[in-house]
ZAGU-956963 format. One record per residue (C-alpha): residue in three letters; residue number from 1; x, y, z. Coordinates in steps of 0.1 Angstrom, whole numbers, plus 5000, padded with zeros to 4 digits. Example, Ala and Ser with C-alpha at 12.3 -4.5 7.8 and 13.67 -1.06 7.14 Angstrom:
<rozas>
ROZA   aa    i    xx    yy    zz
ROZA  ALA    1  5123  4955  5078
ROZA  SER    2  5137  4989  5071
</rozas>
This chain:
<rozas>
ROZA   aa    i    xx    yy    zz
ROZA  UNK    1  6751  2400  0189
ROZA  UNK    2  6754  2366  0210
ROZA  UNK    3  6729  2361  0235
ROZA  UNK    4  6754  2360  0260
ROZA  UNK    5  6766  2391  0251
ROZA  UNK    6  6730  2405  0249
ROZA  UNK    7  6731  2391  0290
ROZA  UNK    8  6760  2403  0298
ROZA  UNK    9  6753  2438  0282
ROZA  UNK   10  6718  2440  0300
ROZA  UNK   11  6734  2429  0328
ROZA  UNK   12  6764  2458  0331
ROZA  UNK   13  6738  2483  0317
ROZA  UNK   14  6717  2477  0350
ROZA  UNK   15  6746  2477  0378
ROZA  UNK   16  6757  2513  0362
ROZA  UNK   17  6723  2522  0363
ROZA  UNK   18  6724  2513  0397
ROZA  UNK   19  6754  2542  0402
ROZA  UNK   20  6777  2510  0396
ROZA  UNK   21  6809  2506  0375
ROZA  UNK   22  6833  2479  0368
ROZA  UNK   23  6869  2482  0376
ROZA  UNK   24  6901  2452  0376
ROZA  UNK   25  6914  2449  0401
ROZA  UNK   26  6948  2432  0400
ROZA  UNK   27  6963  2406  0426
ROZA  UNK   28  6994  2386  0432
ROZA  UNK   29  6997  2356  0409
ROZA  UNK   30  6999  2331  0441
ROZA  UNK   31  7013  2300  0418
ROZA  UNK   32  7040  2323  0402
ROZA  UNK   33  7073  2318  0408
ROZA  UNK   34  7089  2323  0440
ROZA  UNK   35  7055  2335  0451
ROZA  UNK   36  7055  2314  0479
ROZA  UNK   37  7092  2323  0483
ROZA  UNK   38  7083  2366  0485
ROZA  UNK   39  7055  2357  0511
ROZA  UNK   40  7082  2333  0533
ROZA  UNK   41  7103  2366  0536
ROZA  UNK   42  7080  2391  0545
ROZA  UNK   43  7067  2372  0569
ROZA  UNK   44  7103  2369  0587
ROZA  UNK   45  7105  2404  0583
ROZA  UNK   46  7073  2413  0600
ROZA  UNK   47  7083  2385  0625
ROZA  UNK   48  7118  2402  0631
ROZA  UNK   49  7105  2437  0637
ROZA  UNK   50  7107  2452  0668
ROZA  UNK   51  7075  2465  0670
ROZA  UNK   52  7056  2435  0658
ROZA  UNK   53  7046  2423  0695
ROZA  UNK   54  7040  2456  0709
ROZA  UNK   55  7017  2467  0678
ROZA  UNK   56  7001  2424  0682
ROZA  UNK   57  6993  2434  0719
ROZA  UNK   58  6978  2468  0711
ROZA  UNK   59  6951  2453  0683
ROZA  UNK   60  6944  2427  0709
ROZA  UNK   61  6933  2446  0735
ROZA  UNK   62  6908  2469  0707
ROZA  UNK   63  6874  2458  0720
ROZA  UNK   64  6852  2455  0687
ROZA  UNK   65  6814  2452  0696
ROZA  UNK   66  6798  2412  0693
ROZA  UNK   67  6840  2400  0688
ROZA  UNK   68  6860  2382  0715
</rozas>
């Protein structure tokens, strides 16, 4: 065994004794294809909706302790 694998092995062995586990997570490829393209549209969507402004006022007026 490497001694980066010997790190990396230590490594994982003391985050799951920690009560810690890995896990992938998977996320939007932003340089894919009409990426840039999907994003444009939802946000028309969202922008279109008729409750957009009334939901926008509602989270403005949530009073977050230490924010505003």
């Amino acid at each position: 065994m490497t001694d980066g694998a010997k790190r990396v092995r230590k490594h994982r062995e003391k985050m799951k004794a920690a009560g810690l586990k890995p896990v992938t997570i998977w996320v939007p490829d932003v340089n894919a294809p009409g990426f840039k393209e999907e994003v444009a549209r939802a946000i028309e969507i969202i922008n279109n909706s008729a409750g957009e402004k009334a939901i926008l006022e509602e989270l403005s007026d949530v009073d977050i302790e230490g924010w505003k």
